[in-house]
C-alpha positions as CSV (number, residue, x, y, z in Angstrom):
1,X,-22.0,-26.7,-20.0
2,X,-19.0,-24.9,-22.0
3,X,-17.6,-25.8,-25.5
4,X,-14.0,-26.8,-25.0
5,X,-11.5,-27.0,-28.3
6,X,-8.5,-29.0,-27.6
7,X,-6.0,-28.3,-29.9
8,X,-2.8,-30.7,-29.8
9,X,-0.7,-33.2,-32.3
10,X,-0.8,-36.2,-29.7
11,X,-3.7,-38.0,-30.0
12,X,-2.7,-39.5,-26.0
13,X,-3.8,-35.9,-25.1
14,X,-6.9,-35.8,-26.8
15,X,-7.7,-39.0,-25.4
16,X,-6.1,-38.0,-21.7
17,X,-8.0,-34.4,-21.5
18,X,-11.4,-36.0,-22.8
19,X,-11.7,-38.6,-20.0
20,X,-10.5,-35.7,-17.0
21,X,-13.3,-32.9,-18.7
22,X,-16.0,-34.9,-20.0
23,X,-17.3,-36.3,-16.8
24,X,-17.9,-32.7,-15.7
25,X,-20.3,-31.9,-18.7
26,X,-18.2,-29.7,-20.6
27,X,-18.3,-30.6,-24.5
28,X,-15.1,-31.3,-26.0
29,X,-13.5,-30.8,-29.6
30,X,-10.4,-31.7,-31.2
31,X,-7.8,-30.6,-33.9
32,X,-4.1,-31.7,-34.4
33,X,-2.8,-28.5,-35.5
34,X,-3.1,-25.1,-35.5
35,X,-4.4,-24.4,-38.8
36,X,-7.4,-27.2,-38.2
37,X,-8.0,-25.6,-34.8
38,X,-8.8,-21.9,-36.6
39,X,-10.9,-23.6,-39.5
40,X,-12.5,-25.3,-36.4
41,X,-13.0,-22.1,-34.4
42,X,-14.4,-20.0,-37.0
43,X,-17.0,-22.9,-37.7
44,X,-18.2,-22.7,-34.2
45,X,-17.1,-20.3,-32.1
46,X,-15.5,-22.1,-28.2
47,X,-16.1,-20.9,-24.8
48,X,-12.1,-22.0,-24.4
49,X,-9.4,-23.0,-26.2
50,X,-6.8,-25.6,-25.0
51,X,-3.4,-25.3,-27.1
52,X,-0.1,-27.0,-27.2
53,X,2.7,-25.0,-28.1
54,X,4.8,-27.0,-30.6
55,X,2.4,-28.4,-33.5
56,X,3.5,-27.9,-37.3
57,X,2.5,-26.4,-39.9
58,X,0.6,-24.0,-37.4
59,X,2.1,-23.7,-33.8
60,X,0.4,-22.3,-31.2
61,X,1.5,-19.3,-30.3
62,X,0.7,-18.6,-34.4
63,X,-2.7,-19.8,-33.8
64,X,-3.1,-17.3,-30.1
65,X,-2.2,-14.4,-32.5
66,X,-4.8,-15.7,-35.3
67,X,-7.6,-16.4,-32.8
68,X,-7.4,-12.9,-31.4
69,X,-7.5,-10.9,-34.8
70,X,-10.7,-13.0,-35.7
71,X,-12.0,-13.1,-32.3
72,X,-10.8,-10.8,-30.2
73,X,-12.7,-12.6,-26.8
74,X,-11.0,-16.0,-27.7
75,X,-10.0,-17.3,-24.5
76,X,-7.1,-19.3,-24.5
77,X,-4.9,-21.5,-22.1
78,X,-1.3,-22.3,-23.3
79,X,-0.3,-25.8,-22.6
80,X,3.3,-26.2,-23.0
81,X,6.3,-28.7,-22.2
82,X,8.9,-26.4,-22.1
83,X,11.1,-26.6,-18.9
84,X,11.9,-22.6,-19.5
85,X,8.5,-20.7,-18.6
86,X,9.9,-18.3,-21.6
87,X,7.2,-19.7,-24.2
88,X,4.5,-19.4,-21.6
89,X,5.2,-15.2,-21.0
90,X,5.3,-14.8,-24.7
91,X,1.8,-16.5,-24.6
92,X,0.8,-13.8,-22.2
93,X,2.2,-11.1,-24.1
94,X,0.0,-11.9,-27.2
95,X,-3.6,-12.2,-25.0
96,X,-3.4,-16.2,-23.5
97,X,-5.5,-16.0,-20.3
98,X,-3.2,-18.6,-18.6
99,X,-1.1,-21.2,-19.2
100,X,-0.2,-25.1,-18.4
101,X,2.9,-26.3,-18.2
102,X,3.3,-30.2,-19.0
103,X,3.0,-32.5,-17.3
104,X,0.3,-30.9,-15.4
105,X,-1.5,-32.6,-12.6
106,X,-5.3,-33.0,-12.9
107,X,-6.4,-30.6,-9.9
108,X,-4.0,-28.1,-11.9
109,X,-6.3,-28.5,-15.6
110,X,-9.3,-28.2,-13.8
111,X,-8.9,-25.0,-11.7
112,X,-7.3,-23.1,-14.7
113,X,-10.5,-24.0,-16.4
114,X,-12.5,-22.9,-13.6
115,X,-10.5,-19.9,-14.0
116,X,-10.6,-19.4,-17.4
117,X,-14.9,-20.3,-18.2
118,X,-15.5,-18.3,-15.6
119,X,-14.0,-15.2,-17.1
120,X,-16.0,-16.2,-20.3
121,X,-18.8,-16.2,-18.5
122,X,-18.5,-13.0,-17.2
123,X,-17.7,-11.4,-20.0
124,X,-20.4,-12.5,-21.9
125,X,-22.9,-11.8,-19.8
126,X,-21.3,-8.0,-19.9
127,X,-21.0,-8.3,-23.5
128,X,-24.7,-9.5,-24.1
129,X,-25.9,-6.6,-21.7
130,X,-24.2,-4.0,-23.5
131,X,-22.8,-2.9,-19.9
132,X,-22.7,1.2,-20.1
133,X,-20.2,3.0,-17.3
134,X,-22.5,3.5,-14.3
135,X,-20.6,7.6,-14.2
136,X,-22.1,10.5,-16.1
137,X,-20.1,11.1,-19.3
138,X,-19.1,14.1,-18.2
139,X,-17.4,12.7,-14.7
140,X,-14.1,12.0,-17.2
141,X,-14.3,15.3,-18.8
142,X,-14.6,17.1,-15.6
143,X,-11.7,15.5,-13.6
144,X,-9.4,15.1,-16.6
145,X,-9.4,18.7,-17.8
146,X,-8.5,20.3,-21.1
147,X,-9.4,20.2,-24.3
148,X,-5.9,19.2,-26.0
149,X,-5.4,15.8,-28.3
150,X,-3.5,14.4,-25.5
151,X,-6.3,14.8,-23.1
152,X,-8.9,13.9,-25.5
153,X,-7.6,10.5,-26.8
154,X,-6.8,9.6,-22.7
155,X,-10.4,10.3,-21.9
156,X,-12.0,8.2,-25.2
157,X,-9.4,5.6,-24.2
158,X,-10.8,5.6,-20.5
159,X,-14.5,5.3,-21.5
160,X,-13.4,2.4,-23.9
161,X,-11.8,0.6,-21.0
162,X,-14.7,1.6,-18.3
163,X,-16.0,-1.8,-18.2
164,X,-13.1,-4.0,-19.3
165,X,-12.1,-6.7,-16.4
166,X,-9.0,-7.4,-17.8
167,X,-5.9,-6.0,-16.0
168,X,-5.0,-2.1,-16.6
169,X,-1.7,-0.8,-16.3
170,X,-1.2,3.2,-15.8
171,X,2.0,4.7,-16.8
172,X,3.3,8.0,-16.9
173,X,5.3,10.6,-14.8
174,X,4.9,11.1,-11.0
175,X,1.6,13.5,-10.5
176,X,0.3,12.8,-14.2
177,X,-3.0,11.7,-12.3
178,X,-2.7,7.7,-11.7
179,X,-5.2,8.2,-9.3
180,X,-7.6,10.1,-11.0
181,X,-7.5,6.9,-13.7
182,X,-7.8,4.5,-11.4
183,X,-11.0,6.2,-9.8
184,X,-12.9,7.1,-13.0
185,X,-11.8,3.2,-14.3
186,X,-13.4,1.9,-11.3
187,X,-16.6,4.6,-10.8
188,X,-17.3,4.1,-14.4
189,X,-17.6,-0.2,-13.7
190,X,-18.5,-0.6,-9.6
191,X,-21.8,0.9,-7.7
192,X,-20.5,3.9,-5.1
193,X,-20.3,1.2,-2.2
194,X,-18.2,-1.2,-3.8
195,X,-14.4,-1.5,-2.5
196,X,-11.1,0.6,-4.1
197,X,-8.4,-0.8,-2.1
198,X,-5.3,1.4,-2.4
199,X,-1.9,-0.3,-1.8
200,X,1.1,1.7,-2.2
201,X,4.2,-0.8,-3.0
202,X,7.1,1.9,-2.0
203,X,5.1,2.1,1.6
204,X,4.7,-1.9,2.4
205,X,7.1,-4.1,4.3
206,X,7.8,-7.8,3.2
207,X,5.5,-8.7,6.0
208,X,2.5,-6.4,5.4
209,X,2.6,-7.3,1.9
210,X,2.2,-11.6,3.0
211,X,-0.1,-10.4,4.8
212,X,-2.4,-7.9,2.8
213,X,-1.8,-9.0,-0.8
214,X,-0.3,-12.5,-0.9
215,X,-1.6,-14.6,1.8
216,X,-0.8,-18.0,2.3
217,X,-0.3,-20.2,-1.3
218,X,-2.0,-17.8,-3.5
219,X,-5.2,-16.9,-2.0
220,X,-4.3,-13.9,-1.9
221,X,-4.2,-11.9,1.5
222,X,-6.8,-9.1,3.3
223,X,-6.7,-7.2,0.7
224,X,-6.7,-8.9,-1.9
225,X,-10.1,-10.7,-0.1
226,X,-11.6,-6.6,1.1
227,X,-10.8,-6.0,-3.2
228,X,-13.7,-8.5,-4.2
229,X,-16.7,-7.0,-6.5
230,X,-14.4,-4.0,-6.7
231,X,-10.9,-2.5,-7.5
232,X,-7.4,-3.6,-6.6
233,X,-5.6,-0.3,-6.8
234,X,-1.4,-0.8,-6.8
235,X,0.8,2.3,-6.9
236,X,4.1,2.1,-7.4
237,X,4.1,-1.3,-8.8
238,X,7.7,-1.0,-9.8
239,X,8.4,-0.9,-6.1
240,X,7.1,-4.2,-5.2
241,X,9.8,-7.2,-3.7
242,X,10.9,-9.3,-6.4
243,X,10.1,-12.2,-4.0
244,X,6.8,-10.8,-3.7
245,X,6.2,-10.2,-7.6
246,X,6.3,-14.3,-8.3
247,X,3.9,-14.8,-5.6
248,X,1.6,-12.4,-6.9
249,X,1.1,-14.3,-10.0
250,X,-0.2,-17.0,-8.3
251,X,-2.6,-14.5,-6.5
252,X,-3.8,-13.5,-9.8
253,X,-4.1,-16.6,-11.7
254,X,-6.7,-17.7,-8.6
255,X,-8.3,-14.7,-8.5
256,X,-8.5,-13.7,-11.8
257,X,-12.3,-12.6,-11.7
258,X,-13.0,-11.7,-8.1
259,X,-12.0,-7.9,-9.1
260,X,-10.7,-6.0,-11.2
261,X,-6.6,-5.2,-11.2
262,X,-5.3,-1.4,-11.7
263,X,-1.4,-1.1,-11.5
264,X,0.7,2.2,-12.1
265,X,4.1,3.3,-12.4
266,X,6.4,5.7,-13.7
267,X,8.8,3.5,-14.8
268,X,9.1,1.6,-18.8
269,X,8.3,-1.9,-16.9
270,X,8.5,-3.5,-20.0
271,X,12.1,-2.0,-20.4
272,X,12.6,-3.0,-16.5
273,X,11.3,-6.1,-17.3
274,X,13.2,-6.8,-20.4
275,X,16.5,-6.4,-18.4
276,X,15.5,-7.9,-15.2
277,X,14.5,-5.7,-13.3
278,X,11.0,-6.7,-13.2
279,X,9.2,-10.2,-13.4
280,X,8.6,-10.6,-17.0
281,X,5.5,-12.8,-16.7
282,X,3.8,-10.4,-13.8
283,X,4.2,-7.3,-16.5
284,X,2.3,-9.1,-19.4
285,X,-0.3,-10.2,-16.7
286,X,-1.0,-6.9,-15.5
287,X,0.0,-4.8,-18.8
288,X,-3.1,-6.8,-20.9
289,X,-4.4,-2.8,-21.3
290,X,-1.8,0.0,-21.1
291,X,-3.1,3.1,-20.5
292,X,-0.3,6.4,-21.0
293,X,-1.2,9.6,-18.8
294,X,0.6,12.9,-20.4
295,X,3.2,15.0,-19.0
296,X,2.0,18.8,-18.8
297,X,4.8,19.4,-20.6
298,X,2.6,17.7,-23.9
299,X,0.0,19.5,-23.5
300,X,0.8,23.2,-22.3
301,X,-2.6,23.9,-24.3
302,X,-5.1,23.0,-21.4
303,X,-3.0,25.4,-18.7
304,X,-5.7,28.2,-19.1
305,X,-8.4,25.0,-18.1
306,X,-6.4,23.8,-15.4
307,X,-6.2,27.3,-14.0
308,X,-10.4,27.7,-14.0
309,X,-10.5,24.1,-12.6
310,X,-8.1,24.8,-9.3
311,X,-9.2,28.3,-8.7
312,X,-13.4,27.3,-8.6
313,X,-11.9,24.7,-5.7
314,X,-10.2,27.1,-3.5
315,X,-10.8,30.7,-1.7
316,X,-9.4,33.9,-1.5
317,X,-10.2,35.7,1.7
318,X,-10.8,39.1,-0.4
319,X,-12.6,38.0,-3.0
320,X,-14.0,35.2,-5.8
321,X,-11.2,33.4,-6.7
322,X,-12.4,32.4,-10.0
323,X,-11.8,36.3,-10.7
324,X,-8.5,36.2,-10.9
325,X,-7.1,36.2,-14.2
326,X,-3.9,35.5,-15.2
327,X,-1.7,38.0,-17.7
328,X,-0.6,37.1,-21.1
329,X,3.0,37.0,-19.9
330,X,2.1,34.7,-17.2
331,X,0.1,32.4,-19.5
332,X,3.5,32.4,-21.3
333,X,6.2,31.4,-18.2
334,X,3.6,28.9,-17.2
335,X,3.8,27.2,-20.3
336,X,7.2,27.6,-20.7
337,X,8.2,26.1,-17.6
338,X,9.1,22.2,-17.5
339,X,6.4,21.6,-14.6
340,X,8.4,17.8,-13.4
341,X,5.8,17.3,-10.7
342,X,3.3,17.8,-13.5
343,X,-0.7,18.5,-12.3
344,X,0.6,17.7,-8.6
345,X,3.3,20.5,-8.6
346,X,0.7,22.8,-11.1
347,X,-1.7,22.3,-8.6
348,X,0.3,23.0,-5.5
349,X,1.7,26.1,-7.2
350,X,-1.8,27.8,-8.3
351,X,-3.6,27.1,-5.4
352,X,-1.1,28.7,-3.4
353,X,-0.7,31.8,-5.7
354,X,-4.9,32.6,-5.6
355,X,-5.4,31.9,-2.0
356,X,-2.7,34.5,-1.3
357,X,-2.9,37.1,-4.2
358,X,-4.5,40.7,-3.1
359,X,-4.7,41.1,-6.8
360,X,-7.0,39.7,-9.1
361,X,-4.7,39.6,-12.0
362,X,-1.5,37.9,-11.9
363,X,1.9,38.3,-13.5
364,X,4.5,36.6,-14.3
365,X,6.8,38.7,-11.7
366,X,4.5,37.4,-9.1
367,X,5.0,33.6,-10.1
368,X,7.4,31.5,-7.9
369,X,11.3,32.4,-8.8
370,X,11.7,28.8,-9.7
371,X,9.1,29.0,-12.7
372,X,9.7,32.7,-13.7
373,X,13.6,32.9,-13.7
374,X,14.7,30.9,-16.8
375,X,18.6,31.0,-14.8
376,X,16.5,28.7,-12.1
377,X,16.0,26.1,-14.0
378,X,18.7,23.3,-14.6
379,X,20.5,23.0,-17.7
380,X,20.0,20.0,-20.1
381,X,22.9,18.3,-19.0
382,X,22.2,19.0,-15.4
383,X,18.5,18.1,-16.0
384,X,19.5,14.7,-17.3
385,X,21.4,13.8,-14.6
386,X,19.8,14.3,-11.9
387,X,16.7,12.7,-13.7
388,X,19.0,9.5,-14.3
389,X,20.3,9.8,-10.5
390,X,16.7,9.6,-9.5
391,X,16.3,6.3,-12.3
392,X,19.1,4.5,-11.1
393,X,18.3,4.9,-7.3
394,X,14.5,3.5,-8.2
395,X,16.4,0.7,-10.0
396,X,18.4,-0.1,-6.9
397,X,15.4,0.0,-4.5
398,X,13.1,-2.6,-7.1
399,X,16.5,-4.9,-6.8
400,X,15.9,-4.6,-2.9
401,X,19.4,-3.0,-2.7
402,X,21.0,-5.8,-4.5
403,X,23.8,-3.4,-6.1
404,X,25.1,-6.2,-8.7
405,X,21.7,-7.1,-9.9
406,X,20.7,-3.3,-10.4
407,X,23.8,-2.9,-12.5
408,X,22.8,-5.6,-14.7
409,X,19.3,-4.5,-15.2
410,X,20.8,-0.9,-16.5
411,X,23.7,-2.2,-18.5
412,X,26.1,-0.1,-16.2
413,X,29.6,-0.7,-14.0
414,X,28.5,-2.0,-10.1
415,X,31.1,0.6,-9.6
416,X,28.7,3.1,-10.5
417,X,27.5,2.8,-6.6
418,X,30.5,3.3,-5.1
């Protein structure tokens, strides 16, 4: 049986949401306004909180923010009578679980608090037994290497995050190590045999994606069913259809504690969102955590690491390649050069440069022309533009080729396109 605080300024409410949840042995409380409601809370803390919207002096998106500073495992649904959905994502944004919107039907209330006491229940069972990351400490440290501030506060942030359930969003440049995140995140919560289902949004047709991730009205499709007890891994969430980013809602809302949700991108969603690029109430759903991966450009400091860390995985055929050793001049280009495919292109570039050295210590003359010459790499002005060429063309490709809706979303002339 679950405590239930129902917080609105019509009495007919009280009255109407009483008879529906009572019968199912759930204990119900009232207030009329928000400031009641928070004297009511803190008295006795509730398993959920139902909230209108518009109440006075306290409203309830006032109360949401209020409830989450004292408590910051309030769960909330947001009732609201608004015809715009506009009050609901600004719900989301500051921690709501879900919301209602008035008139609701009966078989609506009762699933989204099946929904919501079942992700109290989970985690309060969590909280109460103190859950630990089932990976070695070390596991973060040894994949994310360095020693840099940058590296450091990413890794404390991962642990802290290791057994949230709530939705995780990964942003960052391309080959900043999304992956890597999304594999510790789930290690450090999930036993070795539980599922990490990888979807790549650029990769999946409108059909695959019915199929795999939405399925038929919002159960949510094979993968989203080969996902339960584990990970839902989405790459590229920028990329997915705008048709399918409303259905996905639904997916989550009903499957909001079957497993655990790990977007990335390289885009600002919330920017892409803001403008219309993106589906405003999908981002706060899956942005509840954000989690920034460095460029290597921020932290230049951990290139004599990374350098240990790729030559102990690969071979030379003439010798250890963990002896070759890199000159100070080298350690200097390295550093100096803008790396834009970041670990990925580090990687790519090291590994290459040991297995074929028949030195064991390596210049900067032998480095590839592109990161040695300073006259190969692209002026500012040239830099810029190609990087908002490649901006503008991800733009167009999240509006599904839809040339004046693109435009919009970056503020520029459709003319732009040619």
């Amino acid at each position: 049986m679950a405590s239930i605080l129902i917080v609105d300024d019509l009495i007919s409410i009280h009255e109407m949401l009483e008879a529906v949840i009572q019968p199912t042995g759930h204990k119900t409380a009232f207030a009329t306004d928000g400031e009641k409601a928070l004297v009511r809370y803190k008295a006795e803390k509730y398993d959920l909180v139902l909230c209108d919207i518009d109440m006075k002096p306290m409203d309830g998106i006032t109360l949401l923010k209020q409830l989450k500073i004292y408590d910051p495992g309030a769960v909330v649904v947001i009732m609201t009578a608004y015809a715009s959905t506009e009050s609901a994502i600004q719900a989301l944004k500051y921690g709501a679980f879900d919301y209602l919107q008035k008139p609701f039907k009966v078989d609506e209330l009762m699933q989204a608090l099946k929904r919501s006491l079942e992700f109290k229940r989970i985690i309060t069972e969590r909280d109460s037994l103190g859950a630990t990351p089932a990976v070695k400490t070390g596991d973060f440290e040894a994949r994310l290497v360095g020693g840099s501030p940058k590296i450091k506060r990413l890794i404390t942030q991962l642990k802290k995050l290791a057994t949230a359930h709530t939705p995780i969003l990964v942003s960052g440049e391309t080959g900043t190590g999304h992956e890597i995140a999304a594999e510790l995140l789930h290690a450090a919560q999930y036993a070795a045999e539980a599922p990490l289902v990888r979807i790549d949004c650029r990769l999946s047709s409108a059909a695959s994606m019915r199929t795999g991730l939405l399925g038929e009205n919002g159960a949510g499709g094979t993968w989203v069913q080969q996902a339960r007890g584990g990970t839902l891994f989405l790459t590229h969430l920028q990329c997915l259809p705008p048709e399918a980013q409303a259905e996905f809602i639904s997916v989550l809302r009903n499957n909001a504690h079957a497993f655990r949700l790990v977007c990335a991108t390289e885009e600002d969603l919330e920017k892409l969102a803001e403008s219309g690029g993106f589906n405003e109430e999908l981002f706060y759903r899956v942005a509840a955590l954000p989690v920034e991966m460095p460029s290597l450009r921020e932290r230049t400091e951990d290139i004599p690491a990374l350098l240990k860390s790729v030559a102990a995985k690969i071979s030379n055929p003439q010798f250890d390649a963990r002896q070759v050793e890199f000159t100070e001049d080298a350690l200097a280009t390295l550093r100096a050069y803008h790396w834009p495919g970041n670990l990925d292109e580090f990687t790519q570039v090291i590994s290459q440069l040991i297995t074929t050295t028949e030195t064991r210590v390596i210049t900067s003359a032998q480095l590839p022309l592109r990161v040695q010459d300073m006259k190969q790499w692209p002026s500012l002005a040239d830099y810029l533009a190609g990087q908002e060429k490649q901006y503008i063309a991800r733009v167009l490709n999240a509006c599904q080729g839809d040339k004046a809706r693109a435009a919009k979303a970056l503020g520029i002339d459709p003319l732009r396109f040619g």
